[in-house]
C-alpha positions in Angstrom: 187.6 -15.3 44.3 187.4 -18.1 46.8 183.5 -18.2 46.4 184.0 -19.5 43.0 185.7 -22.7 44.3 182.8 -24.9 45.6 180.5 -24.2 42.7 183.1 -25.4 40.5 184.1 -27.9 42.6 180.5 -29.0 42.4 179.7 -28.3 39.2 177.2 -26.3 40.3 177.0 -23.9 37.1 174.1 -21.9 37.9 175.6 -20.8 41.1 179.3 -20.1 39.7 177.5 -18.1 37.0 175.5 -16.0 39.7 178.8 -16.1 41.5 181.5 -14.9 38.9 178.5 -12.4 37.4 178.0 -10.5 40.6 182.1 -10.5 41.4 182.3 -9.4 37.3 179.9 -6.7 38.2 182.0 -5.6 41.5 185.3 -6.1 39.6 184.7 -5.4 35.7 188.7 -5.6 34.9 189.1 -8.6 36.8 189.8 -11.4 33.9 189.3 -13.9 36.6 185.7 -13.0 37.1 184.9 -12.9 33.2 187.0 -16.6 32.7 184.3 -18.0 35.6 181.7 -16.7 34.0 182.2 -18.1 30.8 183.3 -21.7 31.8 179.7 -21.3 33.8 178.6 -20.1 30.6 179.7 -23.4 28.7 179.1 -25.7 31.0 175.2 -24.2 30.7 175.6 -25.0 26.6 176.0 -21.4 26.2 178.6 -21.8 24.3 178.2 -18.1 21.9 178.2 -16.2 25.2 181.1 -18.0 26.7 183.2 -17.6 23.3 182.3 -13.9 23.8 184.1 -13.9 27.4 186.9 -16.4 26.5 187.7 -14.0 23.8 187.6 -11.2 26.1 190.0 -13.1 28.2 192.6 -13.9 25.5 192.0 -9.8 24.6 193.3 -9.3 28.2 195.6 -12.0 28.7 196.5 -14.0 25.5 198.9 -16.8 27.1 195.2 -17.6 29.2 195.6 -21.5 28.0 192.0 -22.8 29.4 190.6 -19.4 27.7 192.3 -20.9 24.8 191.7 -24.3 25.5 187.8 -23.9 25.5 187.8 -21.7 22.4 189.2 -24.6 21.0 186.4 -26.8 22.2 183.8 -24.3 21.3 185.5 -24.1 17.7 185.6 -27.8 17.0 181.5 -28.2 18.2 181.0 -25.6 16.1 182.9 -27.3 12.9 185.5 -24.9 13.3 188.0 -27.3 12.8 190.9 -25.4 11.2 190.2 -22.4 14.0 190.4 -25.5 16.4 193.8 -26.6 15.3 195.2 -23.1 15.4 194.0 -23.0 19.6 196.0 -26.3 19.6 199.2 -24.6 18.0 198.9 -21.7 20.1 199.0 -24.0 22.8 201.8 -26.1 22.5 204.0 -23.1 22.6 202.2 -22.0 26.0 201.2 -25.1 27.7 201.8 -28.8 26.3 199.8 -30.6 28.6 196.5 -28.3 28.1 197.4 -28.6 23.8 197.4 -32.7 24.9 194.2 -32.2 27.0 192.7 -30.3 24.1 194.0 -33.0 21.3 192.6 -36.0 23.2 189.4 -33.6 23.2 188.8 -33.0 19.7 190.1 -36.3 18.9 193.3 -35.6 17.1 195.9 -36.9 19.8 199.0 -38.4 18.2 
């Protein structure tokens, strides 16, 4: 886990990809490793492939609010805006300040 901090404390994406693929690979049930991988993955504008893993995050873990936070991202880029809005719901009943992050984000703050 802790070599996963400086790359994303950098923003080096290419190295928390490699970094949270090879601990995914060590640890396949470890949702932590797959949630790394996939904010790598979006960060790289791979945004299919990181839906696919932020999905399997919520699948494991459905009260994950940054999984659902950048689902709701990835839906609104996508013109998903309805599926969007219902990641913003689903949010304010788990976390209100990541449904206000995600809000300001999309651009439908109040």
């Amino acid at each position: 886990f802790m070599r996963v901090v400086h790359p994303l404390k950098t923003e080096n994406w290419h190295a928390l990809n490699a970094v949270a693929t090879a601990w995914a690979e060590q640890e396949p049930n470890t949702t932590e490793a797959i949630f790394y991988k996939a904010v790598a993955e979006y960060s790289l504008h791979h945004e299919s492939l990181a839906e696919q893993h932020f999905n399997q995050v919520i699948t494991e873990n459905e009260n994950n609010s940054s999984a659902l936070y950048f689902l709701g991202l990835i839906a609104e880029k996508n013109g998903k805006h309805m599926e969007a809005l219902s990641m913003i719901a689903m949010l304010d009943n788990l976390d209100v300040t990541t449904a206000r992050d995600l809000k300001l984000a999309i651009g439908v703050a109040d």
